[in-house]
C-alpha positions in Angstrom: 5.9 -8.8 8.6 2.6 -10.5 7.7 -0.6 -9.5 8.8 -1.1 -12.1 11.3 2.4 -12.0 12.9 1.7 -8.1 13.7 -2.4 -9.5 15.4 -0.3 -12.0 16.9 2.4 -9.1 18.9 -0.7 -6.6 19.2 -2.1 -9.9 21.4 1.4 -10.3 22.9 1.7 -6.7 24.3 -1.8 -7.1 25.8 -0.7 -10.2 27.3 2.0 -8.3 28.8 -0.2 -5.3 30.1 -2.8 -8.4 31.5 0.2 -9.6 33.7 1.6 -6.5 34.4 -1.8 -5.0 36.1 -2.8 -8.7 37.9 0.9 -8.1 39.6 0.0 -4.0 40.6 -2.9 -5.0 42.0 -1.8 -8.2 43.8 1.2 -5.5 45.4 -1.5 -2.8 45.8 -3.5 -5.6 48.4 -0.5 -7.0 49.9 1.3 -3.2 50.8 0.0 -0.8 53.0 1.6 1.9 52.3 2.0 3.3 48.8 -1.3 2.4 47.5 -1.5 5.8 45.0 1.3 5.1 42.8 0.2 1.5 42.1 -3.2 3.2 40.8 -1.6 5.9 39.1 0.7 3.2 37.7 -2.3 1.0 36.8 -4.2 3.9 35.2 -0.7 4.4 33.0 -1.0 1.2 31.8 -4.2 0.7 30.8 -3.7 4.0 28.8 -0.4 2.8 27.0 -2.2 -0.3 26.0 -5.3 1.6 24.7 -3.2 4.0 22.8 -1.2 0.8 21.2 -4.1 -0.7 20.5 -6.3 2.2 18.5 -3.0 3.2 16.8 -2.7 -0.3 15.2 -6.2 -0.5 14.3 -5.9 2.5 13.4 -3.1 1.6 10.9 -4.3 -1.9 10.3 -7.9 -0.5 8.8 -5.8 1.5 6.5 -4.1 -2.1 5.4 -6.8 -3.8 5.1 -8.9 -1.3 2.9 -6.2 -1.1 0.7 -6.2 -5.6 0.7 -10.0 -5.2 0.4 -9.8 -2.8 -2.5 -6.6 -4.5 -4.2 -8.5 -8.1 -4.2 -12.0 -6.7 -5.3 -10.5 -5.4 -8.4 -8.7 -8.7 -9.1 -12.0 -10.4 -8.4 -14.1 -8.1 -10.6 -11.2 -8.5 -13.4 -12.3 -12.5 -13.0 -15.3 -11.8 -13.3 -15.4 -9.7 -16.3 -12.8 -12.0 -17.8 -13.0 -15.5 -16.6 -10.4 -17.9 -17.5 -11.3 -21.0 -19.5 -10.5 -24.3 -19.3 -8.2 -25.4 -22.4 -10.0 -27.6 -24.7 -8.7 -30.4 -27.1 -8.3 -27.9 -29.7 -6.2 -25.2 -27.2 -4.2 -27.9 -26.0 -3.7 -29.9 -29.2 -2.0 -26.1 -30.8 0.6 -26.8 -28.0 1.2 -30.2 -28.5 1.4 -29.9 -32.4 4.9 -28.0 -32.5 6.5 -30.0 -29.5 5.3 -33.1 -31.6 6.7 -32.0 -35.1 10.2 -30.7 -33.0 10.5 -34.4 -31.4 9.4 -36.8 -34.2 10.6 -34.4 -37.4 6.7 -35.1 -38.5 4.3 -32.7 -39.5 1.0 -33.1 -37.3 -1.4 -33.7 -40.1 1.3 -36.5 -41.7 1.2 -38.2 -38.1 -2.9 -38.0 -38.1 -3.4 -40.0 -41.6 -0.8 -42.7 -40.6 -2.7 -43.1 -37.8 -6.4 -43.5 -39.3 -4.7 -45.5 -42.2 -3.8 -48.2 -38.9 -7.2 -48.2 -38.1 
């Protein structure tokens, strides 16, 4: 999965645990009897969703360290080596073979025909 599909079912599960405690504690004020387990339950929750959520910090610091680490040394490459732009010259060494393979011409016979027109 992508990074933000697993933020978006870390936000899900807490979602989940946010309806799941609203719904204890709306039973916890409308029962009168039973009111310890819906605490102990709530208390159970909370500490399921804490767990989840350190562990996939937890794990996601490690991924993103490594995406931090893995894109710094691609920038630093760039920067030590920066690409350049083609120039006339770079791009006319490309066009000169496809040219002499379509038109059976050598380059520099095509280049005096055409000063010789002017």
């Amino acid at each position: 999965m992508q990074k933000a599909h697993l933020y978006e079912e870390v936000f899900i599960v807490n979602q989940g645990v946010d309806q799941a405690v609203r719904g204890l504690e709306r039973l916890k004020k409308a029962a009168a009897i039973g009111e310890e387990i819906y605490g102990d339950t709530l208390a159970t929750l909370e500490h399921a969703r804490a767990q989840v959520n350190l562990q996939f910090l937890a794990d996601m610091e490690q991924a993103e360290k490594r995406d931090a680490a893995r894109y710094e040394r691609r920038a630093s490459n760039e920067r030590t080596h920066p690409k350049q732009a083609p120039t006339k010259w770079t791009l006319a060494r490309g066009v000169r073979p496809a040219f002499a393979a379509c038109t059976g011409l050598r380059w520099d016979c095509w280049n005096a025909v055409r000063r010789s027109r002017g």
